[in-house]
SEGUTI-771689 format. One record per residue (C-alpha): residue number from 0; x, y, z. Coordinates in pm, 1 decimal, decimal comma. Last residue first. Example, Ala and Ser with C-alpha at 12.3 -4.5 7.8 and 13.67 -1.06 7.14 Angstrom:
// SEGUTI-771689
<r><num>1</num><east>1367,0</east><north>-106,0</north><up>714,0</up></r>
<r><num>0</num><east>1230,0</east><north>-450,0</north><up>780,0</up></r>
//
This chain:
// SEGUTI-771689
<r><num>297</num><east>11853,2</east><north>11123,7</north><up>7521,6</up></r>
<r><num>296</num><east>11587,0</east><north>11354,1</north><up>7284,8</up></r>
<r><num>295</num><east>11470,8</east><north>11056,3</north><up>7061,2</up></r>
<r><num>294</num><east>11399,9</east><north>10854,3</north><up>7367,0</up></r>
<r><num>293</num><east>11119,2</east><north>11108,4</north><up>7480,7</up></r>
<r><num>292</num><east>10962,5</east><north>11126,2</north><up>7166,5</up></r>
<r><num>291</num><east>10957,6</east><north>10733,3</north><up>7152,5</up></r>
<r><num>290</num><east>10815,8</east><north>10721,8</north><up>7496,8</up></r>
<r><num>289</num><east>10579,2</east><north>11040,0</north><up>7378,8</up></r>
<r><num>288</num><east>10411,2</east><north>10824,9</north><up>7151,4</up></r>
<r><num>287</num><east>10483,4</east><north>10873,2</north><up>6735,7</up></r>
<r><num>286</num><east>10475,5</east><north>11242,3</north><up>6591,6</up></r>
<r><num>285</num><east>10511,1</east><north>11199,7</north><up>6193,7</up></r>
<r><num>284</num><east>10160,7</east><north>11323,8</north><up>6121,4</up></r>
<r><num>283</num><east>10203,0</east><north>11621,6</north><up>6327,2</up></r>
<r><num>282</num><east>10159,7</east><north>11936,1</north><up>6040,6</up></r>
<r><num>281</num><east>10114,3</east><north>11712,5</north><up>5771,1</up></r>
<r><num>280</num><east>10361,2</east><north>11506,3</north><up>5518,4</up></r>
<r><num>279</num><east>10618,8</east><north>11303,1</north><up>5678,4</up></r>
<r><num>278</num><east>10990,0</east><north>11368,7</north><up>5883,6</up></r>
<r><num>277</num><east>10896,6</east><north>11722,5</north><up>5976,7</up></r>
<r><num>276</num><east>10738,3</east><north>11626,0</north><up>6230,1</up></r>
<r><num>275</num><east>10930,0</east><north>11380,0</north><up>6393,9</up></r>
<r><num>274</num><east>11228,9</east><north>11627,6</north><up>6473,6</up></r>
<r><num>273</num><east>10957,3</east><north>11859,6</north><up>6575,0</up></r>
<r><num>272</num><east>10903,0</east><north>11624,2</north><up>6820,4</up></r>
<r><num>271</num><east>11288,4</east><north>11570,6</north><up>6919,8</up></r>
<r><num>270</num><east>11304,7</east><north>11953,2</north><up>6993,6</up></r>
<r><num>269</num><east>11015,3</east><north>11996,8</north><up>7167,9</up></r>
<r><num>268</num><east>11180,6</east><north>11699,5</north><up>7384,1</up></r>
<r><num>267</num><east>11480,0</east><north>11934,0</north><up>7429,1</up></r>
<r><num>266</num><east>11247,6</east><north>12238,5</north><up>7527,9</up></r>
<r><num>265</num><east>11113,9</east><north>11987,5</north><up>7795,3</up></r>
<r><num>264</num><east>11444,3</east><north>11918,6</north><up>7934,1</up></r>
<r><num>263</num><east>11568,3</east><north>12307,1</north><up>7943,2</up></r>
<r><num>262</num><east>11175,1</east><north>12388,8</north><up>8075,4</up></r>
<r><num>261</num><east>11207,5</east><north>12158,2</north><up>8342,9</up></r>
<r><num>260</num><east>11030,1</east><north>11819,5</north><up>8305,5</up></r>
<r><num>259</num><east>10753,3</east><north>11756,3</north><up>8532,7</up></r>
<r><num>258</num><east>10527,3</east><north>11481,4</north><up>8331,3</up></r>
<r><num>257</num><east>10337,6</east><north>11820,4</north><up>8211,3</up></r>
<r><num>256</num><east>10627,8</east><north>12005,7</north><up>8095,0</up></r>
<r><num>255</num><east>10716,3</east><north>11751,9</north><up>7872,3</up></r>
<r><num>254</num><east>10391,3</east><north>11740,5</north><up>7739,7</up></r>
<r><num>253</num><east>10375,0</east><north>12106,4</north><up>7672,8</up></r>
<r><num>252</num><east>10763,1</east><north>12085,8</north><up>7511,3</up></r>
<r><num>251</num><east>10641,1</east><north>11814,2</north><up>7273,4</up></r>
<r><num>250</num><east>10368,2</east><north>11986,9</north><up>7125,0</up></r>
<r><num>249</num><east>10521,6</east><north>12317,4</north><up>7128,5</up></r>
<r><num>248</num><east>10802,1</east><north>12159,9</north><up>6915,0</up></r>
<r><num>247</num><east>10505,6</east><north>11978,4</north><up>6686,8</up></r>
<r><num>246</num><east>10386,8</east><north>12333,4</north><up>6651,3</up></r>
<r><num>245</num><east>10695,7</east><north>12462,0</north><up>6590,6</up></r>
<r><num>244</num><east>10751,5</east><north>12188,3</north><up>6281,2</up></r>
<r><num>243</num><east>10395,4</east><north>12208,8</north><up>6148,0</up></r>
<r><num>242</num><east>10458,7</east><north>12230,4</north><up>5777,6</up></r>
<r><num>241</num><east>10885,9</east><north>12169,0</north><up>5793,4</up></r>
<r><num>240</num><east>10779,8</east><north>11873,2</north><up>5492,2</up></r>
<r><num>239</num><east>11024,4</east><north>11597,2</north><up>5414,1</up></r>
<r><num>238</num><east>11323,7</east><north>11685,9</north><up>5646,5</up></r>
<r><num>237</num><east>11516,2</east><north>11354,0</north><up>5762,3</up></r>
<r><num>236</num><east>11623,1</east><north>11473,5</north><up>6093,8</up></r>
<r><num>235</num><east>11914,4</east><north>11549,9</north><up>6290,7</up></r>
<r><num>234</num><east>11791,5</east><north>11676,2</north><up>6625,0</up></r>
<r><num>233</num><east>11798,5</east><north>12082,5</north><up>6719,8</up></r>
<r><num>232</num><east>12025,4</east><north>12212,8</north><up>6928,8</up></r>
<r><num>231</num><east>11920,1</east><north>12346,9</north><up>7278,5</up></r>
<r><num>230</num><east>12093,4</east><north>12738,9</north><up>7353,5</up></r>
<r><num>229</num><east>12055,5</east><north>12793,3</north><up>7719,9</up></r>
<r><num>228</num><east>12011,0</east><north>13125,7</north><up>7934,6</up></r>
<r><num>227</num><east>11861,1</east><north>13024,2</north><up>8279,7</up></r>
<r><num>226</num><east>11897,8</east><north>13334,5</north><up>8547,8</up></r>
<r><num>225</num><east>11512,0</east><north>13332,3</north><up>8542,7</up></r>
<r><num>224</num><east>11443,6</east><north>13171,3</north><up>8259,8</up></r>
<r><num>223</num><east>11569,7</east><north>13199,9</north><up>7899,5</up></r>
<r><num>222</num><east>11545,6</east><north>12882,7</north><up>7687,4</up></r>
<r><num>221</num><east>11706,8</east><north>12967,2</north><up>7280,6</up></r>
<r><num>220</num><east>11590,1</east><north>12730,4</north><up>7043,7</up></r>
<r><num>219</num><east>11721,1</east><north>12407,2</north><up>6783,3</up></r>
<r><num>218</num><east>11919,8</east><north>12583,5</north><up>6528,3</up></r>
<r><num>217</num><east>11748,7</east><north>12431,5</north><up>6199,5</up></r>
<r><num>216</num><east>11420,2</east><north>12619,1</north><up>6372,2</up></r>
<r><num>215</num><east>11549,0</east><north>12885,8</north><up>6565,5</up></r>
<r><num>214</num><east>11255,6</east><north>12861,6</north><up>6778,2</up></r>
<r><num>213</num><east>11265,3</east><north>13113,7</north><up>7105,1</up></r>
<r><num>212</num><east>11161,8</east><north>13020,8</north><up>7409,2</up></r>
<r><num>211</num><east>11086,1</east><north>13295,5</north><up>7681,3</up></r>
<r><num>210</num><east>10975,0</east><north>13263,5</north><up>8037,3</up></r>
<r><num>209</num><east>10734,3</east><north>13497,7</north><up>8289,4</up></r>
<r><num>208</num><east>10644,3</east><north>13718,8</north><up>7994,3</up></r>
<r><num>207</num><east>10588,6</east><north>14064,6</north><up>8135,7</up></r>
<r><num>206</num><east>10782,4</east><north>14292,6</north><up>7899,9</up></r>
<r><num>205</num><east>11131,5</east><north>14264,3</north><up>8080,7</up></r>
<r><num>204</num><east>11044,6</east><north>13842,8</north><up>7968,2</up></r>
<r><num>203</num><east>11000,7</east><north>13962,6</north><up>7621,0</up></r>
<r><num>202</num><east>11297,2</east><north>14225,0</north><up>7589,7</up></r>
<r><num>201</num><east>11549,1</east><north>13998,0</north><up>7771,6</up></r>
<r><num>200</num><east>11401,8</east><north>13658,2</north><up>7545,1</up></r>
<r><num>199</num><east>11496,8</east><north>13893,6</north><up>7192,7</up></r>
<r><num>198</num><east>11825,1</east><north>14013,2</north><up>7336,0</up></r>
<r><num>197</num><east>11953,1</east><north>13634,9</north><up>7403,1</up></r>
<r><num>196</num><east>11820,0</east><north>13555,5</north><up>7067,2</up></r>
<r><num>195</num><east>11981,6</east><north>13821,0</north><up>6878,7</up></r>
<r><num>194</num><east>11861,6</east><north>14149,2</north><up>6797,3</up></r>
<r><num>193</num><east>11894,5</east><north>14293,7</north><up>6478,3</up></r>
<r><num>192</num><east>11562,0</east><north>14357,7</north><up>6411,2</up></r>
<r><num>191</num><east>11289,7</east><north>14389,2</north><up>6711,1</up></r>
<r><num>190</num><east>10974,0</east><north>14342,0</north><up>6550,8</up></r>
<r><num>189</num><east>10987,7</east><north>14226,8</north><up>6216,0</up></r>
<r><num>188</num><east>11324,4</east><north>14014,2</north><up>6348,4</up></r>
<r><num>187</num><east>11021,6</east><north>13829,1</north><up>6651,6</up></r>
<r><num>186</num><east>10899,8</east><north>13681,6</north><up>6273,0</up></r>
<r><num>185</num><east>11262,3</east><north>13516,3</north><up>6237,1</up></r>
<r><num>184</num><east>11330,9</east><north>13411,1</north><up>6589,7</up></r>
<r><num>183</num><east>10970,8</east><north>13226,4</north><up>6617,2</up></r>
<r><num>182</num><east>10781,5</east><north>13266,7</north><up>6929,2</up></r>
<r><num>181</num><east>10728,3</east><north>13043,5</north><up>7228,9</up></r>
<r><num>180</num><east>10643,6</east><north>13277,7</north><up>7525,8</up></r>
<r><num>179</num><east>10573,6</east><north>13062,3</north><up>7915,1</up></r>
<r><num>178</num><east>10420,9</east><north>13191,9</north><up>8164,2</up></r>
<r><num>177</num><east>10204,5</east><north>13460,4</north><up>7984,8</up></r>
<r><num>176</num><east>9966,3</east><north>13705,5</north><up>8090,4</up></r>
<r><num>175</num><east>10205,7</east><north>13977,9</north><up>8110,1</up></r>
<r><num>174</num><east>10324,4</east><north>13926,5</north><up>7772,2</up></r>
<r><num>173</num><east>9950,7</east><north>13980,1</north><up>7631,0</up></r>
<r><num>172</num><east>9946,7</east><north>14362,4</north><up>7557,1</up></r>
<r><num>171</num><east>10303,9</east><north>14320,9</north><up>7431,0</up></r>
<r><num>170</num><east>10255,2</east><north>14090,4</north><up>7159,0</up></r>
<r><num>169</num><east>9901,5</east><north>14265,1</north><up>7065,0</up></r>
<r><num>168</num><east>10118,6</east><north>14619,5</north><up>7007,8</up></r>
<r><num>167</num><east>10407,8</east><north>14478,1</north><up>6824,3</up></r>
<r><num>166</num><east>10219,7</east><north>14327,8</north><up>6542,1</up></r>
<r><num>165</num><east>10408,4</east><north>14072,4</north><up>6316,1</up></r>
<r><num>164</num><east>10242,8</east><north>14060,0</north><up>5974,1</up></r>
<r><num>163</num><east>9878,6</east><north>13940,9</north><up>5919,7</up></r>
<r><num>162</num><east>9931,8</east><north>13591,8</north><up>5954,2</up></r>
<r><num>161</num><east>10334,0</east><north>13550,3</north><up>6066,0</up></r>
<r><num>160</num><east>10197,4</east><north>13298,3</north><up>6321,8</up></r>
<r><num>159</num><east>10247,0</east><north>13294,3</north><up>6718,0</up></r>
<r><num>158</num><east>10262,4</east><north>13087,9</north><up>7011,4</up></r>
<r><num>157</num><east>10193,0</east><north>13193,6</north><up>7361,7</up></r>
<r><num>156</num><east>10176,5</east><north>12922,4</north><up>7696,4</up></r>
<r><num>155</num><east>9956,8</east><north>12986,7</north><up>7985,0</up></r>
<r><num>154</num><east>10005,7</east><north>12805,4</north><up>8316,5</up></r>
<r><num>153</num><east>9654,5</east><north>12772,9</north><up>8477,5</up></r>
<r><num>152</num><east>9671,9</east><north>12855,5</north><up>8855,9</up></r>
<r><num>151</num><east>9276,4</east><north>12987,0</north><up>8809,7</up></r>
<r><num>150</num><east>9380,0</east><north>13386,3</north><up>8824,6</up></r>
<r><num>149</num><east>9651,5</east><north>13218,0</north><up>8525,0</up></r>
<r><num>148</num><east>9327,2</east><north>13150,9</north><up>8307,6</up></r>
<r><num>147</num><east>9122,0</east><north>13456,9</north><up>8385,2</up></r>
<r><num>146</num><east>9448,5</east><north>13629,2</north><up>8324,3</up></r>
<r><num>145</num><east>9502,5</east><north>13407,4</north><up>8009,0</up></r>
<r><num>144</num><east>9136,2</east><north>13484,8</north><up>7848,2</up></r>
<r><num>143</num><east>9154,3</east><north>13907,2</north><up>7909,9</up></r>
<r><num>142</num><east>9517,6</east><north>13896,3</north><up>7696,9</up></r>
<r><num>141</num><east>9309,0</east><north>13700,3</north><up>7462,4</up></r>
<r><num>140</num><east>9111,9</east><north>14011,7</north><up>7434,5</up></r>
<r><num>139</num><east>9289,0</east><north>14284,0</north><up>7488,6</up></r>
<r><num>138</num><east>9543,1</east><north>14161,3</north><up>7208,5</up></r>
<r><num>137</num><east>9450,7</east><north>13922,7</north><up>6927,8</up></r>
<r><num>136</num><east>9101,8</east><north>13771,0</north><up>6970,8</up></r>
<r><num>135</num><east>8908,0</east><north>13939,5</north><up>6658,9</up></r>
<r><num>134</num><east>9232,2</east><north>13996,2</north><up>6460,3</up></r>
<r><num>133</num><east>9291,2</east><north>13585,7</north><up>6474,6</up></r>
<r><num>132</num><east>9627,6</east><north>13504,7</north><up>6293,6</up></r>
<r><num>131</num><east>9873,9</east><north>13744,3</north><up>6448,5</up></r>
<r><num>130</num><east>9894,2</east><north>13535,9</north><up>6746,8</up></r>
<r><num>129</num><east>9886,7</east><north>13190,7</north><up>6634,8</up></r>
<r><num>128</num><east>9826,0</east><north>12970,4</north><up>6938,3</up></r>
<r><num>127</num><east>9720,3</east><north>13029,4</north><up>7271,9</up></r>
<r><num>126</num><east>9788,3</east><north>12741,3</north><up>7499,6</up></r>
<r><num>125</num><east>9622,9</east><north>12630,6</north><up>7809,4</up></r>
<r><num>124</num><east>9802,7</east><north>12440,2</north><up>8036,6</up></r>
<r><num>123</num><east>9668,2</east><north>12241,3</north><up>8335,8</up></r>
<r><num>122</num><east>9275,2</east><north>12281,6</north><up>8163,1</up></r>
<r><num>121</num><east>8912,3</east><north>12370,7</north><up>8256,7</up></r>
<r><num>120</num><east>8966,5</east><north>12704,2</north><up>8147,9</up></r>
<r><num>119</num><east>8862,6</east><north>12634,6</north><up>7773,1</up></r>
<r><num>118</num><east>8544,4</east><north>12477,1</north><up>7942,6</up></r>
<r><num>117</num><east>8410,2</east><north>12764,6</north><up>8161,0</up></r>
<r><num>116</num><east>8505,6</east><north>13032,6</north><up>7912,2</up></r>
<r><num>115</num><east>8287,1</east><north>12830,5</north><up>7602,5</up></r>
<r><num>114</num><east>8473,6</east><north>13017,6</north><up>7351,3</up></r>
<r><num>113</num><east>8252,2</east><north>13198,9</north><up>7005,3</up></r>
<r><num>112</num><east>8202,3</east><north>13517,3</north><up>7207,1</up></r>
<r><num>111</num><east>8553,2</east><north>13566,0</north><up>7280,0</up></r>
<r><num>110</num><east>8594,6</east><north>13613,9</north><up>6878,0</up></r>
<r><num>109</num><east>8643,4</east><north>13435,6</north><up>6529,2</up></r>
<r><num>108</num><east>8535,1</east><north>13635,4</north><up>6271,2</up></r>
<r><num>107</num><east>8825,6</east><north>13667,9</north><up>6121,1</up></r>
<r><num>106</num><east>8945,7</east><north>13326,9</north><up>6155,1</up></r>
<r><num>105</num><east>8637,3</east><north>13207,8</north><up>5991,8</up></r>
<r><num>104</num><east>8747,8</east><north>13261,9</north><up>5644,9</up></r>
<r><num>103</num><east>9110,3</east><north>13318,6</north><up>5645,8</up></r>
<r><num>102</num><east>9188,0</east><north>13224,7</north><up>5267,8</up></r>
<r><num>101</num><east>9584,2</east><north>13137,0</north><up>5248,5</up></r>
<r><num>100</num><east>9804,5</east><north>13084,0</north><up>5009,0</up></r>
<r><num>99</num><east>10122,4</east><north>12919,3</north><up>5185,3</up></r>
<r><num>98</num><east>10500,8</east><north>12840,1</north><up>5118,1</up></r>
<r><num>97</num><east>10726,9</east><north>12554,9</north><up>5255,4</up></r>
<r><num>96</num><east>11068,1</east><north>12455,5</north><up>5328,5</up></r>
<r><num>95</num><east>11112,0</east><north>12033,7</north><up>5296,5</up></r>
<r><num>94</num><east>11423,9</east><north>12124,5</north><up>5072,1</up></r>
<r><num>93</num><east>11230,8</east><north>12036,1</north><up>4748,0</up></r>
<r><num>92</num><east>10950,0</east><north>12296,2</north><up>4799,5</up></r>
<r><num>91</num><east>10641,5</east><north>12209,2</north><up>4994,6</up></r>
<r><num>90</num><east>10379,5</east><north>12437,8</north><up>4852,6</up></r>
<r><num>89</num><east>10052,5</east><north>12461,3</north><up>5118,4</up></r>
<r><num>88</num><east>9741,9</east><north>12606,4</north><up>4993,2</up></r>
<r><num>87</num><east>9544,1</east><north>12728,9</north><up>5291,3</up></r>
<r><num>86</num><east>9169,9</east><north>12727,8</north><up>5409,9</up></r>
<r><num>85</num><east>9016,0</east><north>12851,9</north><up>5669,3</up></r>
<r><num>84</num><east>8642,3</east><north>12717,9</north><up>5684,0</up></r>
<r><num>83</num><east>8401,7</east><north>12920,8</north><up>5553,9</up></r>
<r><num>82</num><east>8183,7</east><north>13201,7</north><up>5748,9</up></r>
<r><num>81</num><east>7808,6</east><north>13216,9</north><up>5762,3</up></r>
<r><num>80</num><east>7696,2</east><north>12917,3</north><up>5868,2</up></r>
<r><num>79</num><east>7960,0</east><north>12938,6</north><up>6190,6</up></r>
<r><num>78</num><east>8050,9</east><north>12593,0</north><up>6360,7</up></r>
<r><num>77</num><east>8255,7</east><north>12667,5</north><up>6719,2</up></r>
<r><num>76</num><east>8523,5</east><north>12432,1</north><up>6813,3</up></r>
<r><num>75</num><east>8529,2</east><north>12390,4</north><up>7181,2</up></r>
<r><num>74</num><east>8373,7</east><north>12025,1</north><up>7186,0</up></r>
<r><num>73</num><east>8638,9</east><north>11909,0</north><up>6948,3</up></r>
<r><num>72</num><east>8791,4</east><north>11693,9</north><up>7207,9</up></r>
<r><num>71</num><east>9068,0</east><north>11527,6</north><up>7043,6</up></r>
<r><num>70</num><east>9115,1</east><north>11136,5</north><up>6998,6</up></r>
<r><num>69</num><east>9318,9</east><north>11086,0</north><up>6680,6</up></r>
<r><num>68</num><east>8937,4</east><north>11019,9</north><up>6532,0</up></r>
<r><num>67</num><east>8803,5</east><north>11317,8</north><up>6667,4</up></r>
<r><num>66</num><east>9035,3</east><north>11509,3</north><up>6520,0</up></r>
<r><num>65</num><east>8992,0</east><north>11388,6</north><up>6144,9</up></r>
<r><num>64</num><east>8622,5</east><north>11416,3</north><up>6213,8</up></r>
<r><num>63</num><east>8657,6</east><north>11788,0</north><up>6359,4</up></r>
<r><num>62</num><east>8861,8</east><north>11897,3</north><up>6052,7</up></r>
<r><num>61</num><east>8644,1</east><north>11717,7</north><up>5781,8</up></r>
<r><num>60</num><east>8296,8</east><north>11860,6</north><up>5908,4</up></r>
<r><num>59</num><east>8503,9</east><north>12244,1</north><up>5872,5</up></r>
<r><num>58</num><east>8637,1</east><north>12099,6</north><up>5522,0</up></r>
<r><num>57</num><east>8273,8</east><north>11985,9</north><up>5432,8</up></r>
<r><num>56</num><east>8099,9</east><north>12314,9</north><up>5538,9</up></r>
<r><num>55</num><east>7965,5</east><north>12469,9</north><up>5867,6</up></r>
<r><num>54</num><east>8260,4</east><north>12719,3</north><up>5865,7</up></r>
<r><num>53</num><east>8493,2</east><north>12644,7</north><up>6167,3</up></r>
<r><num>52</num><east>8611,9</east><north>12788,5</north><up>6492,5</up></r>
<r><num>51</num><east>8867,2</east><north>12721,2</north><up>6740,1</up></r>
<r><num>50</num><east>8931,1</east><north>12538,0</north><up>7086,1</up></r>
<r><num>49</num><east>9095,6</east><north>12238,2</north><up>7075,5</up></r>
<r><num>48</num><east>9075,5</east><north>12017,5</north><up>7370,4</up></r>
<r><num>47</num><east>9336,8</east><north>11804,1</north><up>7509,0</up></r>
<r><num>46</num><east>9404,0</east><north>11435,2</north><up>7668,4</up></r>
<r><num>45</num><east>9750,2</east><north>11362,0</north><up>7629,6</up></r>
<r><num>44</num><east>9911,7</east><north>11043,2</north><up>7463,8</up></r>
<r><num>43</num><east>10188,2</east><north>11111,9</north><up>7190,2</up></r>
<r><num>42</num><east>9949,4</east><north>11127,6</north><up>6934,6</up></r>
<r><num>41</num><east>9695,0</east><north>11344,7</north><up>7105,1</up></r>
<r><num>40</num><east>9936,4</east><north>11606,8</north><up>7154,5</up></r>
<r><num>39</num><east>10026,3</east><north>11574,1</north><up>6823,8</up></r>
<r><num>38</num><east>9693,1</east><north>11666,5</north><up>6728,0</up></r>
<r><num>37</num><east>9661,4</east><north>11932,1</north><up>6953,6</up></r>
<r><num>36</num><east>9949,5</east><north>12118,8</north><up>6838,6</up></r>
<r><num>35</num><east>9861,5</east><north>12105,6</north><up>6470,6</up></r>
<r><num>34</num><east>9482,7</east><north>12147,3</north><up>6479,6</up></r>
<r><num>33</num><east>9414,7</east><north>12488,6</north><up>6677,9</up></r>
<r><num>32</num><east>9790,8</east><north>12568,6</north><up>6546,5</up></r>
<r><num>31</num><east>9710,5</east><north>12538,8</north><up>6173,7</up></r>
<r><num>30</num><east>9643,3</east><north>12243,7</north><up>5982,1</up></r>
<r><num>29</num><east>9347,5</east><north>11960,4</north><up>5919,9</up></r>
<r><num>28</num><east>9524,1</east><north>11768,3</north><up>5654,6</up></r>
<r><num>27</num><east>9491,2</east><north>11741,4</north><up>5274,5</up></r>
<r><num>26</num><east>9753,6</east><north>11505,5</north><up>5053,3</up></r>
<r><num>25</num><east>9873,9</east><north>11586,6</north><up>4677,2</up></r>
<r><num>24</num><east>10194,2</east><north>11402,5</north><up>4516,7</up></r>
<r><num>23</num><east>10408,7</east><north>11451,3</north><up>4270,1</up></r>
<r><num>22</num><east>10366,8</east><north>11812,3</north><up>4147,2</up></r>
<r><num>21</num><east>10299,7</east><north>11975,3</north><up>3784,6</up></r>
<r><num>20</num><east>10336,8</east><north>12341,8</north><up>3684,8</up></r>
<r><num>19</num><east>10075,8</east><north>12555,1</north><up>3486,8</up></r>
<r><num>18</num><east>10116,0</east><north>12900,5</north><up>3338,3</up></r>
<r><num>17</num><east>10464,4</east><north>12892,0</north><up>3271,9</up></r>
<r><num>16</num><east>10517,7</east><north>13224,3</north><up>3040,3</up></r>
<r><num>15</num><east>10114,3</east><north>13342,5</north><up>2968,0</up></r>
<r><num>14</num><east>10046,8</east><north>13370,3</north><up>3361,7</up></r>
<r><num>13</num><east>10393,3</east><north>13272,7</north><up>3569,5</up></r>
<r><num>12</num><east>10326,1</east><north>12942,7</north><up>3814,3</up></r>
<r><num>11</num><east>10495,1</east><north>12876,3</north><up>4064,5</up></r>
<r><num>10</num><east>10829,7</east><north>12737,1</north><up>4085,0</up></r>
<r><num>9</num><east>11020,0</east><north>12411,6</north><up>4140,7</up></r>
<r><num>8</num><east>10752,7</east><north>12289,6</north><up>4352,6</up></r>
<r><num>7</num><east>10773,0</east><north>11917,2</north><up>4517,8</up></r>
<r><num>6</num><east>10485,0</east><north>11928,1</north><up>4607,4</up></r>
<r><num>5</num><east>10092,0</east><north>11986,8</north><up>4725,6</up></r>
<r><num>4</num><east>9988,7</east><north>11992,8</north><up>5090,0</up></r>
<r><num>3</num><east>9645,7</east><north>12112,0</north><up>5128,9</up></r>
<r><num>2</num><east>9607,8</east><north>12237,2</north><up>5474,3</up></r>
<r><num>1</num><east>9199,3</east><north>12273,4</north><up>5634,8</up></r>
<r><num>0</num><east>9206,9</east><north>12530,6</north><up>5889,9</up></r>
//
């Protein structure tokens, strides 16, 4: 989706009482997990694909140029005439927090139809990013896409995004599939309240998901596999914008993984990247090479 970052904001806007406010600055960004992750991916030195689809308008063209030009394949994103690009109004408040208005367009249309199988499973790691996001893919049918990609000794990774609300049913229909579950402690709470983070990794991995990581954001995460229960901190960081921050974590944490960290090490250098990211305006554009990633988590 197209991001259009606008702040700082007080407060919005109350018809007939405050009916406009004013901001300092304005930038637009490709956003969203099909842009976020891969991006800073890309930035720190990994080849990757993005898989996703667009409306065939000027944000859609302005996604896959802005990708292009940090170097990823855009290749798998799919260019609809009939849908719009997704687009989202992003408030950055004036502790870095954020708040979104959101216009799906092609995300709801967006199906198994629109992926080039043979390509997306050309991969070491495939991600799937924003569950709760993509009604057309969420469940049976991106549960359908990781077995196909695990049956090919791809290691599948699962993200999420509050989107439509937390849905218990899609979660658990694509644990199984998964080798490695990345989900947000606060939107996991819509599902399983009052459970910690220990609890929360239990009930996902005694679902079917092979390994759990839970992002606490300001608390680092929670790593449970096998008989592995750690709590990582997060790095100190000079919070401008949190837009992005778990994807930059998932970011780092995939890369880590692929130079043969274990998940404890790679969920530190997750860490460190989101560190990055929320250091400058955009979803990744903080995140530097993955040396200086890498450094920032010794």
């Amino acid at each position: 989706m197209v991001d259009l970052l606008s702040g700082p904001i007080k407060q919005y806007p109350v018809p007939r009482v405050q009916p406009q406010i004013t901001t300092e600055w304005i930038r637009m960004a490709p956003g969203g997990g099909a842009a976020n992750t891969p991006s800073a991916l890309a930035r720190m030195g990994l080849q990757v694909t993005a898989f996703s689809k667009v409306g065939d308008d000027p944000y859609g063209a302005f996604i896959r140029r802005e990708l292009e030009q940090l170097g990823v394949d855009t290749a798998g994103v799919c260019v609809s005439a009939k849908d719009s690009t997704p687009f989202t109004f992003v408030g950055i408040h004036d502790d870095g927090d954020r708040t979104f208005i959101h216009t799906p367009g092609s995300n709801v249309t967006f199906k198994l139809a629109d992926i080039d199988l043979e390509h997306a499973l050309e991969c070491d790691f495939l991600l799937y990013h924003d569950l709760w996001v993509l009604p057309g893919l969420d469940g049976a049918p991106a549960a359908s896409l990781l077995a196909k990609a695990r049956e090919r000794g791809v290691v599948t990774f699962l993200d999420e995004g509050f989107g439509y609300g937390p849905k218990r049913e899609s979660l658990e229909a694509m644990l199984p599939h998964c080798d490695y579950v990345v989900p947000s402690f606060d939107d996991l709470q819509v599902i399983y309240p009052n459970s910690t983070a220990s609890e929360l990794a239990d009930q996902l991995i005694g679902l079917g998901a092979g390994a759990v990581v839970i992002k606490m954001g300001a608390k680092g995460c929670f790593v449970a596999r096998g008989q592995v229960r750690t709590q990582v901190p997060a790095y100190p960081a000079n919070v401008v914008d949190t837009t992005g921050a778990g994807d930059c974590w998932d970011a780092g944490f995939i890369a880590a993984l692929s130079r043969g960290k274990d998940p404890v090490a790679a969920a530190q250098i997750g860490c460190a990247c989101a560190a990055f990211g929320i250091e400058a305006v955009g979803g990744s554009t903080g995140v530097p090479r993955y040396e200086s990633v890498q450094q920032r988590a010794l």
